[in-house]
ZAPA-78924 format. One record per residue (C-alpha): z, x, y. Coordinates in Angstrom, 2 decimals, always signed. Layout:
<recs>
[rec [Z; X; Y]]
...
</recs>
This chain:
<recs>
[rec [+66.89; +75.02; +42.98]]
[rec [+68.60; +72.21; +40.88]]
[rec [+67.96; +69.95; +43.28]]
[rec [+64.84; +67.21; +42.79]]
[rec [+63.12; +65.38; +45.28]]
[rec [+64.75; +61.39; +45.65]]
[rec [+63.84; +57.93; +47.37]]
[rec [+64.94; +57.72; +51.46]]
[rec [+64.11; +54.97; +53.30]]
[rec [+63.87; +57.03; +56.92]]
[rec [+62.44; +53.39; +58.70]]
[rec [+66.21; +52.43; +57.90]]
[rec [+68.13; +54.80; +58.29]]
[rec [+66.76; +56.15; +61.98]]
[rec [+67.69; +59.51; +61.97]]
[rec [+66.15; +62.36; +62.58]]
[rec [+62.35; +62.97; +61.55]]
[rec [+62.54; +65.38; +59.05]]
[rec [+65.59; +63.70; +57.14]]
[rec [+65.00; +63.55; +53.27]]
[rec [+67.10; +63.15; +50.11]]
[rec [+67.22; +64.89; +46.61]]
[rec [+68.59; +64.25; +43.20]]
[rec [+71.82; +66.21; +42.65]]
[rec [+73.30; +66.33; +38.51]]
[rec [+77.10; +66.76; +38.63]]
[rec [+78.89; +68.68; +36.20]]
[rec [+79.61; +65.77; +33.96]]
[rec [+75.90; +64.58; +34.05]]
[rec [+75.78; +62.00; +36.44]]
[rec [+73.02; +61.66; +38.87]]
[rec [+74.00; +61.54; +43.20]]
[rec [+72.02; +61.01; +45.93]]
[rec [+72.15; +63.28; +48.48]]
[rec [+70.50; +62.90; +52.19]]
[rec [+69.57; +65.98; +53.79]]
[rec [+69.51; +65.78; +58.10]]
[rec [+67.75; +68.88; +59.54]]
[rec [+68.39; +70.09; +63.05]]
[rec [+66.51; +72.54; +65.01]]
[rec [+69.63; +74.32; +65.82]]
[rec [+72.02; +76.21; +63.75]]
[rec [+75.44; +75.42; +64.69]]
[rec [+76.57; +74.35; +61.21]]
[rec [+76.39; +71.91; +58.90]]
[rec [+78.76; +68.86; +58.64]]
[rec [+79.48; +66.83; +55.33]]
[rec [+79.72; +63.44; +55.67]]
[rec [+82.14; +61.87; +52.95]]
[rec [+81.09; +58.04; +52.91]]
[rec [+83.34; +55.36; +52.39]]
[rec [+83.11; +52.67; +49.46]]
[rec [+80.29; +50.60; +49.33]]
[rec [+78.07; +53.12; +51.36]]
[rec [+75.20; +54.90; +51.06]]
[rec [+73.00; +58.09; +53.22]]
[rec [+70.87; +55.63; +55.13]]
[rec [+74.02; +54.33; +56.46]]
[rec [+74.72; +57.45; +58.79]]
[rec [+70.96; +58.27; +60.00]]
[rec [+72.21; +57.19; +63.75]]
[rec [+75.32; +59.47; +63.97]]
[rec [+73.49; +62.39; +62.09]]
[rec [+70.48; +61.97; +64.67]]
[rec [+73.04; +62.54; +67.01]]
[rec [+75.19; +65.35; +65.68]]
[rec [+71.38; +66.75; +64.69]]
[rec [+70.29; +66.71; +68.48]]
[rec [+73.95; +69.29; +69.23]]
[rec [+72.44; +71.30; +66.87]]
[rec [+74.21; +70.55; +63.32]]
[rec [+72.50; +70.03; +60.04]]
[rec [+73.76; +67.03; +57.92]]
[rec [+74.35; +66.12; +54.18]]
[rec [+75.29; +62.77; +53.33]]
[rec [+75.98; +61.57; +50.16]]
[rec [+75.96; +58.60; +47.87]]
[rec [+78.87; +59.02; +45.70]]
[rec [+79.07; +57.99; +41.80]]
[rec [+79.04; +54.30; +41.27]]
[rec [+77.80; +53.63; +44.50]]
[rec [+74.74; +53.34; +47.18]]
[rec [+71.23; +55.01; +44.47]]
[rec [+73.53; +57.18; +42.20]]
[rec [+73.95; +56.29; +39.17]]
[rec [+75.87; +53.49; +38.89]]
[rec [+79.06; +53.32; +36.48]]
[rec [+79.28; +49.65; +34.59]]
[rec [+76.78; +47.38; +33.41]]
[rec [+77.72; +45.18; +36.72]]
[rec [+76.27; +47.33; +38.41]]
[rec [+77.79; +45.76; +41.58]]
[rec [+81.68; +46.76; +40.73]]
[rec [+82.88; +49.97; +42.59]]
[rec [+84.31; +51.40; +39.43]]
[rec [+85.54; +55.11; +39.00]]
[rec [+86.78; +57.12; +35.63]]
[rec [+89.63; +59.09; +37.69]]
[rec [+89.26; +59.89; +41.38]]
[rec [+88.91; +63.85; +40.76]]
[rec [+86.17; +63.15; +39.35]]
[rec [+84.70; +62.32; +43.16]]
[rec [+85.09; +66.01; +43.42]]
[rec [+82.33; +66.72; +41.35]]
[rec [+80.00; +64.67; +43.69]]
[rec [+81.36; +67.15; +46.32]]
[rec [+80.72; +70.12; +44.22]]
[rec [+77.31; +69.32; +44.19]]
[rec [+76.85; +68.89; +47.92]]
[rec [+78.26; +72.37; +48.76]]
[rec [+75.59; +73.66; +46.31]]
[rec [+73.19; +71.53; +47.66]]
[rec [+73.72; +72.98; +51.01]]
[rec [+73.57; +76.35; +48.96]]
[rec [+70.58; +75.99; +47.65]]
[rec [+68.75; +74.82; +51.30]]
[rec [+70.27; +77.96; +52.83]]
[rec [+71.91; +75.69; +55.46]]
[rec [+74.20; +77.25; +58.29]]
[rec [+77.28; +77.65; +58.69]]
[rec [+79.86; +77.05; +59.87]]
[rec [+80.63; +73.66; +57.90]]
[rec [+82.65; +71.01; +58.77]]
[rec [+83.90; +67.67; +57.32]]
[rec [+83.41; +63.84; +58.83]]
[rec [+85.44; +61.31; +55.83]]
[rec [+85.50; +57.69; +56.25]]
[rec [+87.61; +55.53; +54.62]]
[rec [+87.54; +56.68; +50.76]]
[rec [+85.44; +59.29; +51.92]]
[rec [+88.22; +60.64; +53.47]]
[rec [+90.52; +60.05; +50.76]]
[rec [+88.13; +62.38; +48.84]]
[rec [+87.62; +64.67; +51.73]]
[rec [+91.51; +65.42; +51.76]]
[rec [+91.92; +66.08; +48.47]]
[rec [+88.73; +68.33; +48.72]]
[rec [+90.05; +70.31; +51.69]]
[rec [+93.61; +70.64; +50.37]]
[rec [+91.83; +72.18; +46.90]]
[rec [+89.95; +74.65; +49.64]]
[rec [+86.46; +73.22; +50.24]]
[rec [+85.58; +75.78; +52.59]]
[rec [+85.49; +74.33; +56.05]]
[rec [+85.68; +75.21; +59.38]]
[rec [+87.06; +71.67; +60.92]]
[rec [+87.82; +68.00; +59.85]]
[rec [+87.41; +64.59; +61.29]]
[rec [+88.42; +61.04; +59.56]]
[rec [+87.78; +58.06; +60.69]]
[rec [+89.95; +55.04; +59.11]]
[rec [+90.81; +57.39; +56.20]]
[rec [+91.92; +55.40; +52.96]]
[rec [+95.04; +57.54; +52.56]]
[rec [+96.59; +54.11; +51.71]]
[rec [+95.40; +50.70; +51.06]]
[rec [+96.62; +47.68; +53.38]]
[rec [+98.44; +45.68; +50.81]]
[rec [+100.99; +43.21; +51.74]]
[rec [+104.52; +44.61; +50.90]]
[rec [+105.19; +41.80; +48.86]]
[rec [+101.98; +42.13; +47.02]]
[rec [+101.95; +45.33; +46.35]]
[rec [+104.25; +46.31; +43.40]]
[rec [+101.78; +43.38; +41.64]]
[rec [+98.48; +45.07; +42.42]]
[rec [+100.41; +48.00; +40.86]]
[rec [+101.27; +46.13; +38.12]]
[rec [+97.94; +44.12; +37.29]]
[rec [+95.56; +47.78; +37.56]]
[rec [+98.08; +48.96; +35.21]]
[rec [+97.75; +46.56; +33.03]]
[rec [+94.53; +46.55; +32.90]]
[rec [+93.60; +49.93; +31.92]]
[rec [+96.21; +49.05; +28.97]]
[rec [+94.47; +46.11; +27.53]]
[rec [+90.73; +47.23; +28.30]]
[rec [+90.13; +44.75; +31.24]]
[rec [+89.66; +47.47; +33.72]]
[rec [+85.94; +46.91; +34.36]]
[rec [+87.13; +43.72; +36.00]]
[rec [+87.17; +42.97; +39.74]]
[rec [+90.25; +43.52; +41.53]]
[rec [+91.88; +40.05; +42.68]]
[rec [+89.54; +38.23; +45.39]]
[rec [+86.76; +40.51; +44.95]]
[rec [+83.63; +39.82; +43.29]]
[rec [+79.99; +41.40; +43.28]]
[rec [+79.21; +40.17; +46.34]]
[rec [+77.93; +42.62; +49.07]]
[rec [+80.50; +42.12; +51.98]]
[rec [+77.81; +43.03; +54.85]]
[rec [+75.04; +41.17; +53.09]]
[rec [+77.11; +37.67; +52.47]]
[rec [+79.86; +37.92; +55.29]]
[rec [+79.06; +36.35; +59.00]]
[rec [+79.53; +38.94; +61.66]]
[rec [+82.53; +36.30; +63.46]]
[rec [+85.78; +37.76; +62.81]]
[rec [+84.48; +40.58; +60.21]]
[rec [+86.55; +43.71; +59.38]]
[rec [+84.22; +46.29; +59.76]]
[rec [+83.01; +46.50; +63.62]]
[rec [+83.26; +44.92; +67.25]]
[rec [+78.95; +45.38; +68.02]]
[rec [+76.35; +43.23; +66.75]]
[rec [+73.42; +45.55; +66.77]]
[rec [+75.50; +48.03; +64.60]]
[rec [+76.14; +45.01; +62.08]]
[rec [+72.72; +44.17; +62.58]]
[rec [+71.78; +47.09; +61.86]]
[rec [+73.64; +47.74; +58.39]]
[rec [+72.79; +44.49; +57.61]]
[rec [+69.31; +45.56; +57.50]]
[rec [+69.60; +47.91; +55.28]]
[rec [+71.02; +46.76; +52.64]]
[rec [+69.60; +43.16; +52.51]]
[rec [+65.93; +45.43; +52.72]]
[rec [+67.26; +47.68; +49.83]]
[rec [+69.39; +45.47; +47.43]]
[rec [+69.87; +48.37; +45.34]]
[rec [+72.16; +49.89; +47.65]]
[rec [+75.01; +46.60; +47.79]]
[rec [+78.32; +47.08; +46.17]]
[rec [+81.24; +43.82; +45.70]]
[rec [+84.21; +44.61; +45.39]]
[rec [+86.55; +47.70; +43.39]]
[rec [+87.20; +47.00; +39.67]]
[rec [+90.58; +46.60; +38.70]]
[rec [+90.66; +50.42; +36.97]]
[rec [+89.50; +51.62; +40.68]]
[rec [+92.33; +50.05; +42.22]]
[rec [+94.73; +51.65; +40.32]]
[rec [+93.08; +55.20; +40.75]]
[rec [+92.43; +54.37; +44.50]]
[rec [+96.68; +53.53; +44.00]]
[rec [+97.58; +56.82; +41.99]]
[rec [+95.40; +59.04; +44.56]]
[rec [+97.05; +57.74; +47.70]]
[rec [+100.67; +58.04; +46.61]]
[rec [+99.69; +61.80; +44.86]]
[rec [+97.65; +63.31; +48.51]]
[rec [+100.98; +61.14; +50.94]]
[rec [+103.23; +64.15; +49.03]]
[rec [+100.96; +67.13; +49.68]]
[rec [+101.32; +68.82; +53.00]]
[rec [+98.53; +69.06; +55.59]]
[rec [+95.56; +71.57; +55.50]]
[rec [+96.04; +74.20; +58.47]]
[rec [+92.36; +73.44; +59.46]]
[rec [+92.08; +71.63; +63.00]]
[rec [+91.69; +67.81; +62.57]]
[rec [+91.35; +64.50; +64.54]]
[rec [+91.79; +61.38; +62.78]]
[rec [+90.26; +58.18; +64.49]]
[rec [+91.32; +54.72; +64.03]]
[rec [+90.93; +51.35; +65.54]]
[rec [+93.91; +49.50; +66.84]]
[rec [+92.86; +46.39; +64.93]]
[rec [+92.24; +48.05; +61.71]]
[rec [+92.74; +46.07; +58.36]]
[rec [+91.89; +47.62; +55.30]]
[rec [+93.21; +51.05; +55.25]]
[rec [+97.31; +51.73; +55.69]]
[rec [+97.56; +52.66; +59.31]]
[rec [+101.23; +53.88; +58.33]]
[rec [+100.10; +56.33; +55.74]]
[rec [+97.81; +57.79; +58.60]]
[rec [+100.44; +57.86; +61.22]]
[rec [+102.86; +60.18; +58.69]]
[rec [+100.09; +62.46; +57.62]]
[rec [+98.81; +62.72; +61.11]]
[rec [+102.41; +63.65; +62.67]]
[rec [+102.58; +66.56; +60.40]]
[rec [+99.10; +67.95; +60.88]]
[rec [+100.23; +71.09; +62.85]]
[rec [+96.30; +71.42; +64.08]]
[rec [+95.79; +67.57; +64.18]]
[rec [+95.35; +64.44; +66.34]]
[rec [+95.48; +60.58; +65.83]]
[rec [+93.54; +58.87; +68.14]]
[rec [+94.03; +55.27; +68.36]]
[rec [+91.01; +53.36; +69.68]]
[rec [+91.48; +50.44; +71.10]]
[rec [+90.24; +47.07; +70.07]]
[rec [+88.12; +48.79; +67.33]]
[rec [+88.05; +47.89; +64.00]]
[rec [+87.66; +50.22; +60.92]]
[rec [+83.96; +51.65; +61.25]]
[rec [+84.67; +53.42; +64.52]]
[rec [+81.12; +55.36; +63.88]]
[rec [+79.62; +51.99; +64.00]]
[rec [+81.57; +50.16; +67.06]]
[rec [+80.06; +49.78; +70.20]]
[rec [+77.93; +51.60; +72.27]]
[rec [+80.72; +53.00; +74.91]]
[rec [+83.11; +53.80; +71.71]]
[rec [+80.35; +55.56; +69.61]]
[rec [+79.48; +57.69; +72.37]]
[rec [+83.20; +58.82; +73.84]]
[rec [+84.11; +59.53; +69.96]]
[rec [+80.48; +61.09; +69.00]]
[rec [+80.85; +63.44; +72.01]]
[rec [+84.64; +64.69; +70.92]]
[rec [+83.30; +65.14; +67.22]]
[rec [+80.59; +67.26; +68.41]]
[rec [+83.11; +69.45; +70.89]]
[rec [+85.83; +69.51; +68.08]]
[rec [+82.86; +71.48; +65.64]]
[rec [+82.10; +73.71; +68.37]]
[rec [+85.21; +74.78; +69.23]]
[rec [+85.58; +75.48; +65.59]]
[rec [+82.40; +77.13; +65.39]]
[rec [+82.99; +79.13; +68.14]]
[rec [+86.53; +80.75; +66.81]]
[rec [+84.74; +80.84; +63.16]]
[rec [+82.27; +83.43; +65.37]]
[rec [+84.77; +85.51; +67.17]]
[rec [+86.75; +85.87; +63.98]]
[rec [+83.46; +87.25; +61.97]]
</recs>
């Protein structure tokens, strides 16, 4: 096995017992992180995509959950990001050489779960860039028995009249060798570690912010700031390239909070209405990290996720 045997802070995450991570080399050399949830059951195994800025520890909780209905769980911390290797010498800028390369990370994972002989069926949960990475990875045939997003970045809130100069300024960048810079109003701040709970993007529940919080002010190694300019115009190019490839036929829901404000609830909405096995479910009052909003949302949306990879499952068994 090429996998070797990596740091996991279990006291953090809270998952399940027997959770542990290993080093993972990608095809182009880089080192990833990869957390490996273990279930006494064998209903499949479910990749979880993370968004930007995250990191394994970050989903112990939900995999403890989808662990206890009987589904193993890899998590991963992508390039650039969470204990992989990091890509600039700030090591704080979310930074990227061109968003295939994410793939690799993925290509890694499914032979990670190769190599530990877990189950299958297997089935996708993407949040936020993870699921900009998760789409592209599906629509290239990772192989897949079901999807869920939540807050997918399949577009960037931008302000319309804002946008063609974000455009413009990444561009630019790349041009004239300023890409490692931080995008406009970032910096390498970590937004969880310096940002009040009052009025913050990410969820409605204190003991879920609380609870990130934690971890990353316990492990500083794991904060991100903000997306270089070079990112940004990759995240830019991605978007526009998946909005104009048509939906993978594997059954989908797509989760999102009413009062979400960083990814482009529009872009969702069109991909969503032509997702001939899909469903957008709005969730009210919540804000982007509906696997972290409170306890009564966590739950209703935990419980669907769970019957959404059995039903799956259970057609992936009547079909074999």
């Amino acid at each position: 096995m090429n996998a070797v045997p990596a740091p996991f802070h279990a006291d953090l995450a809270e998952g399940p017992a027997d959770a542990r991570a290993w080093w993972m080399t990608t095809s182009d050399g880089l080192r990833v992180r990869i957390a490996h949830y273990g279930s006494n059951g064998a209903r499949g195994t479910v990749f979880m995509f993370p968004g930007r800025t995250e990191y394994v520890e970050k989903y112990g909780r939900v995999s403890r959950h989808l662990s206890d209905a009987g589904y193993h769980v890899l998590a991963i911390d992508w390039r650039g990001q969470g204990l992989a290797d990091r890509m600039l010498d700030e090591r704080r800028t979310g930074h990227v050489g061109v968003f295939e390369d994410y793939q690799r990370d993925v290509a890694s994972m499914v032979q990670l779960a190769d190599d530990l002989g877990l189950p299958g069926p297997r089935h996708l949960i993407g949040h936020s860039m993870g699921g900009c990475i998760g789409l592209r990875a599906v629509s290239d045939g990772l192989d897949v028995a079901s999807c869920v997003f939540t807050g997918p970045m399949w577009g960037i809130r931008i302000a319309d009249p804002v946008r063609p100069a974000a455009w413009a300024i990444s561009r630019m960048s790349k041009t004239v060798g300023l890409g490692h810079l931080f995008a406009p109003g970032t910096g390498a701040d970590s937004y969880i570690a310096s940002n009040a709970f009052d009025d913050n993007l990410l969820t409605t529940d204190t003991e879920q912010w609380d609870y990130m919080r934690r971890q990353v002010l316990a492990i500083p190694e794991l904060q991100l700031g903000g997306p270089s300019l070079h990112w940004l115009h990759e995240a830019l190019a991605e978007t526009r390239r998946l909005a104009r490839r048509p939906s993978p036929k594997q059954p989908c829901i797509c989760y999102c909070g009413t009062n979400e404000r960083i990814v482009d609830i529009d872009r969702i909405r069109s991909r969503m209405a032509r997702w001939p096995n899909g469903r957008l479910d709005m969730v009210e009052a919540g804000e982007h990290e509906i696997l972290m909003e409170s306890p009564h949302i966590r739950e209703r949306v935990l419980s669907e996720i769970v019957a959404h990879f059995d039903s799956a499952t259970d057609r992936t068994a009547l079909r074999a």
